[in-house]
C-alpha distance (Angstrom), angle and dihedral (degrees) to the residues before:
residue distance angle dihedral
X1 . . .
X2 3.95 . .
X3 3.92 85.6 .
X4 3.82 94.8 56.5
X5 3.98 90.5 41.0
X6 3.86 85.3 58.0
X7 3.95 90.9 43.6
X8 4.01 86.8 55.8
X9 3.36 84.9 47.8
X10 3.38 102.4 56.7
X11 3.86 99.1 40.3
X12 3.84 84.2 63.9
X13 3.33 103.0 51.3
X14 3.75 93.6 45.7
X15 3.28 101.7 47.1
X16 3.65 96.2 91.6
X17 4.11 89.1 56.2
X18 3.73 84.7 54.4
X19 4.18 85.9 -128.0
X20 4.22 113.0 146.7
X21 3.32 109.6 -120.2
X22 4.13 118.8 -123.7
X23 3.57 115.1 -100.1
X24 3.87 109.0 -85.8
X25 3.64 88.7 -153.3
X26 3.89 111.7 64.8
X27 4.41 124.7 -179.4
X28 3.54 86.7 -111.8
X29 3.94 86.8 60.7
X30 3.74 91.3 41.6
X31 4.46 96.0 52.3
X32 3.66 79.5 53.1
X33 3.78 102.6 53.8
X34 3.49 87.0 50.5
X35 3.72 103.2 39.4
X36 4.43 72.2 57.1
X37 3.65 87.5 51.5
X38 3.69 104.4 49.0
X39 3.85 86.7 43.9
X40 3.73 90.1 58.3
X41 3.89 89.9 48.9
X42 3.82 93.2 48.9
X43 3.47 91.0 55.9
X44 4.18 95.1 46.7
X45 3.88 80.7 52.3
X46 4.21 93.4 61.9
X47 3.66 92.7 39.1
X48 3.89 85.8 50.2
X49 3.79 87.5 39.7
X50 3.97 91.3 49.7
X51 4.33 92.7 51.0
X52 3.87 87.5 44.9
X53 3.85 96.8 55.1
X54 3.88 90.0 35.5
X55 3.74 94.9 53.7
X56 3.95 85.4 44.5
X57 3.62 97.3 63.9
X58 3.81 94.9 33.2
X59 3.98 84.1 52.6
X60 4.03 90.8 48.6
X61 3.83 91.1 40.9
X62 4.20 93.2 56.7
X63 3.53 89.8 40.1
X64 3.49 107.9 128.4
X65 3.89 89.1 32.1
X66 4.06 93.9 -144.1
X67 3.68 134.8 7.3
X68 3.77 117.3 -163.9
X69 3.98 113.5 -92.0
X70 3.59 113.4 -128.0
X71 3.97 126.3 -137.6
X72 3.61 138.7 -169.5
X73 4.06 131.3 -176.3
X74 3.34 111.9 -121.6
X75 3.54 93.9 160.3
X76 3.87 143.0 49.2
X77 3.56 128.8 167.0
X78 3.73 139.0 149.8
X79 4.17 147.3 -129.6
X80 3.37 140.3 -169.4
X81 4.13 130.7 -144.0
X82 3.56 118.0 -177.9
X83 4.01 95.7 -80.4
X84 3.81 105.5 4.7
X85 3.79 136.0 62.2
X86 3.39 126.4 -151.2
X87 3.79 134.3 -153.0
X88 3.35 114.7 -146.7
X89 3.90 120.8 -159.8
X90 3.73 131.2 -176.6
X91 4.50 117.4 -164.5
X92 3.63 119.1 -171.8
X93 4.23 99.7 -124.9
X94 3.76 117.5 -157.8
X95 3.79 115.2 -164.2
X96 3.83 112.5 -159.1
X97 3.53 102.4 -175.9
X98 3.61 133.1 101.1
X99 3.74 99.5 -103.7
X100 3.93 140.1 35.4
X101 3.71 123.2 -87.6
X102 3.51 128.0 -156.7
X103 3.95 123.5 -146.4
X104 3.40 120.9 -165.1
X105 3.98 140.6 156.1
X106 3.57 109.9 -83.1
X107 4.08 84.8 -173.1
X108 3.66 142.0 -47.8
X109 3.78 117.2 -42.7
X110 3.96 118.3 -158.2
X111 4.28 126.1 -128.4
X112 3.67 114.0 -143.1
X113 3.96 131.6 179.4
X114 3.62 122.8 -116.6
X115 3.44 109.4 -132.7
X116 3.87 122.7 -159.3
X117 3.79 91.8 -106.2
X118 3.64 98.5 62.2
X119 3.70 93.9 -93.3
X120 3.65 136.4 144.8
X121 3.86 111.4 -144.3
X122 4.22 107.3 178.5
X123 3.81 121.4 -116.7
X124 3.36 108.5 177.0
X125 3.70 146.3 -87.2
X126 3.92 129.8 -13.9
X127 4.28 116.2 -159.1
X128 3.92 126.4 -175.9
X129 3.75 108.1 -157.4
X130 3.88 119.1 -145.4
X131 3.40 120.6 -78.7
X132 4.02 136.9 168.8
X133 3.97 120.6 -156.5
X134 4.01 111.1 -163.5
X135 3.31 113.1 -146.7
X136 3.31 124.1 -66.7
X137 3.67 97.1 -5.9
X138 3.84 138.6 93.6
X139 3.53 137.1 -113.6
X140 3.95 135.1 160.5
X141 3.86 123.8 -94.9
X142 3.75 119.6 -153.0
X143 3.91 116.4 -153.7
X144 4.15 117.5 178.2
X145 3.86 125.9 -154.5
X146 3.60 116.6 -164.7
X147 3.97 133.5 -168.2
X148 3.69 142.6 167.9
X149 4.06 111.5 -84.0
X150 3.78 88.7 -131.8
X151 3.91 89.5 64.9
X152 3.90 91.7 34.6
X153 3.80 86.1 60.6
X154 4.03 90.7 38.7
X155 3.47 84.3 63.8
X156 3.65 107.9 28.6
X157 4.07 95.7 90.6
X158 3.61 96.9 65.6
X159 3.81 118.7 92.5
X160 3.37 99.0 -141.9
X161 3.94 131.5 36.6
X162 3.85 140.1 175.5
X163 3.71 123.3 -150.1
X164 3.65 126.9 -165.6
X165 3.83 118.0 -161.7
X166 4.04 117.7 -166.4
X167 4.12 96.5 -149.8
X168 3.94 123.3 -157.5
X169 3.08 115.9 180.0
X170 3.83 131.1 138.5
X171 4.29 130.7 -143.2
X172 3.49 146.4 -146.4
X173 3.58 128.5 -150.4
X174 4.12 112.9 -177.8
X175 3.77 113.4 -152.7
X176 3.88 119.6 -159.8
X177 3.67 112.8 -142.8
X178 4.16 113.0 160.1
X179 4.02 98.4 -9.6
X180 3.63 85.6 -56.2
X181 3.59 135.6 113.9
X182 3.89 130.6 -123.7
X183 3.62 123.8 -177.2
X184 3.63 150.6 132.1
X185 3.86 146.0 -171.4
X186 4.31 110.9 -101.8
X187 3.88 115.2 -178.7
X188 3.30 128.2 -137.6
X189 3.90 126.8 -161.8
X190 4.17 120.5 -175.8
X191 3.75 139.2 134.8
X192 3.79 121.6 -119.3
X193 3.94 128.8 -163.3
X194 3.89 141.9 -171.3
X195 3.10 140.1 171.5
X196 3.51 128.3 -118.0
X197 4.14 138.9 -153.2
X198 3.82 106.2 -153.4
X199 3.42 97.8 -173.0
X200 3.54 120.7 90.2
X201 3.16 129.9 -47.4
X202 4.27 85.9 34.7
X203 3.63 103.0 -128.7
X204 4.26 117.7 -169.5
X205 3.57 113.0 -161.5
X206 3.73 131.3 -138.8
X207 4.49 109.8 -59.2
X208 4.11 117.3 -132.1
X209 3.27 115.1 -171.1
X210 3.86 131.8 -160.4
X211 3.60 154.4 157.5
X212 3.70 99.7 -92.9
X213 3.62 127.2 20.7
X214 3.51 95.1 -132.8
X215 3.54 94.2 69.7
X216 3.75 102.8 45.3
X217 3.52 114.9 110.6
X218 3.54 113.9 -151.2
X219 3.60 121.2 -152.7
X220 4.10 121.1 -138.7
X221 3.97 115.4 -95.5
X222 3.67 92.2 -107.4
X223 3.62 99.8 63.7
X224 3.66 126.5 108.4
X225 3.31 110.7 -84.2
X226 3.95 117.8 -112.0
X227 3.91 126.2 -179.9
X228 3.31 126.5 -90.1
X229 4.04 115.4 -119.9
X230 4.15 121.5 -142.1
X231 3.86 94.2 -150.4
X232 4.28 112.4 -171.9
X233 3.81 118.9 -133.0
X234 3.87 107.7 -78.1
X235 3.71 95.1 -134.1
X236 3.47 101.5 46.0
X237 3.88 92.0 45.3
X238 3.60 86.6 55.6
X239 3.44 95.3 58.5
X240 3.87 96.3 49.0
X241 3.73 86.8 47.6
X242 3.98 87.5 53.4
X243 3.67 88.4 48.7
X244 4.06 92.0 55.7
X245 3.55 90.6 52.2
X246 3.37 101.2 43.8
X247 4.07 90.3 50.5
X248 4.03 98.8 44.4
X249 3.70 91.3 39.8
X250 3.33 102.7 59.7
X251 4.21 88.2 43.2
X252 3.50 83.4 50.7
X253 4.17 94.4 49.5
X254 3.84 85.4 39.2
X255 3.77 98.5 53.7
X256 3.91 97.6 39.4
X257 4.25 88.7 56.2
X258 3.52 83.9 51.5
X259 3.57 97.0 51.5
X260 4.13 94.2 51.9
X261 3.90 86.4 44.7
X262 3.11 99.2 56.2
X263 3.64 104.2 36.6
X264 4.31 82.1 50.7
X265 3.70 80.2 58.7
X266 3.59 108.0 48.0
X267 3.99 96.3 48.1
X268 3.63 87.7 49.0
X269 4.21 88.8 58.0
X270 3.96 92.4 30.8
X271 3.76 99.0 43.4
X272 4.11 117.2 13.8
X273 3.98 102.3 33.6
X274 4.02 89.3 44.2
X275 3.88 83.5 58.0
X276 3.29 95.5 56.3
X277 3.32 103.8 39.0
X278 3.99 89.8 65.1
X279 3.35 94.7 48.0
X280 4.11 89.6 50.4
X281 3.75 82.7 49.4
X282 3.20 95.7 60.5
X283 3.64 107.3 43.3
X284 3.96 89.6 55.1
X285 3.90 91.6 50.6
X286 4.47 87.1 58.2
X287 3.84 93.3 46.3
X288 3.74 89.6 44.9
X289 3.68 89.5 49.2
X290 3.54 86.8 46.5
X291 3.64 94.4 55.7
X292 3.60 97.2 39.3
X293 4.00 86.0 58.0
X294 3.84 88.9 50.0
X295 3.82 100.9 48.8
X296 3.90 96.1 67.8
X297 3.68 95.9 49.2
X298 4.01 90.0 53.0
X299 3.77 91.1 38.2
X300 4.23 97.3 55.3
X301 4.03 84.7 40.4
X302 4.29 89.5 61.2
X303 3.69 96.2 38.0
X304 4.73 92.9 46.9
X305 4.23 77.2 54.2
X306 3.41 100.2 49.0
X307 4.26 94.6 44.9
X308 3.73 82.6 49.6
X309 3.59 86.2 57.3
X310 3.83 97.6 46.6
């Protein structure tokens, strides 16, 4: 820029001598603009290289979207209020996925009893405290199901009972993508049922859960025990997973055209230009030699005619 400046300079303050000016641009000027230039581009192509290969493994790493956590009861206790009962029951939940999820109550869920007829009679209430799983890891989820003592007792002489709990509760997953966090709330409505042995020692069996109650099939209170599976709604999992694709593909598109781009550009200033330049170079250094070998000839011819004339 200080070589231009001077150029200007020049071509004012000879234009009154009617002299042209020397180019203020010269090829060395020119390699290095674009020696500038294809460093610039080189570096857009690592940044672009750096997004592509983060949004790959973030893209690989959220691929499924959910799996199913798993839960088992570890623990089962109870309390008593002045006219309810509550049964208290603690599950282990593992979270394999590659973020944390949040469970919480979306609102109060009913209990009901299972009667040998196929019929629901109501209990009471059913709550899901909150709970956050990190990912990957496991921590225990407490749920609490509460009825009136005068239908505890009602029911407290059988040996064997089946509860049915309608569950709605709502989670949160919170995907990372570029140091910032993207989440929101999904609910999730179902029905789970066990079995239960009142007699002593009280024995629950293993908990299915399900859309509709009418479908579950729930296994006796002696079988093995299996874990019980929090499965999103298909539909609206779908959707999120559409979402995620949608977002890191076109990031991924976006950053891989920028890559070729720029790496088109930067050989082209690095390689081609550079080429040419030298070669430019040295054509103007023979016709300036050619000139300069010219001018004194001409010069001595002018001044022999005008001595002759003095």
């Amino acid at each position: 820029w200080l070589k231009i400046f001077v150029g200007w300079g020049r071509a004012d303050l000879l234009r009154n001598f009617k002299v042209a000016p020397s180019s203020p641009c010269s090829p060395k000027m020119a390699i290095s603009k674009d020696r500038c230039c294809g460093i610039g581009m080189l570096t857009i192509a690592c940044i672009s290289g750096a997004i592509f290969i983060y949004a790959a493994v973030k893209f690989a790493e959220y691929t499924p979207l959910y799996m199913p956590i798993s839960c088992l009861i570890i623990d089962q206790a109870r309390s008593f209020a002045s006219d309810t009962v509550e049964s208290i029951t603690t599950r282990s939940c593992h979270n394999p996925n590659s973020y944390s999820l949040e469970l919480d109550n979306r609102e109060p869920g009913k209990s009901y009893v299972l009667l040998e007829n196929n019929t629901l009679v109501p209990l009471g209430g059913y709550h899901f405290n909150y709970a956050k799983l990190g990912a990957k890891s496991t921590h225990n989820v407490t749920t609490v199901m509460s009825a009136p003592i005068s239908e505890a007792v009602k029911y407290g002489t059988w040996k064997m009972i089946r509860f049915i709990s309608q569950v709605k509760i709502k989670t949160r997953g919170d995907v990372t993508l570029f140091g910032v966090r993207v989440g929101s709330w999904m609910p999730k409505d179902e029905f789970c049922g066990v079995e239960v042995r009142l007699e002593a020692p009280k024995t629950y069996g293993p908990i299915v859960c399900g859309s509709n109650w009418e479908e579950l099939v729930i296994p006796s209170w002696n079988a093995t025990p299996a874990a019980m599976e929090l499965h999103m709604d298909p539909h609206t999992l779908q959707q999120k997973a559409e979402q995620k694709n949608a977002a890191l593909g076109t990031i991924l598109g976006a950053s891989g055209v920028m890559i070729l781009w720029s790496l088109t550009v930067a050989i082209r200033h690095l390689c081609c230009r550079r080429t040419s330049g030298s070669l430019k170079m040295k054509g103007r250094g023979v016709g300036e030699t050619s000139k300069l070998s010219s001018v004194p000839e001409s010069t001595s011819a002018d001044a022999r005619i005008e001595n002759e004339q003095v």
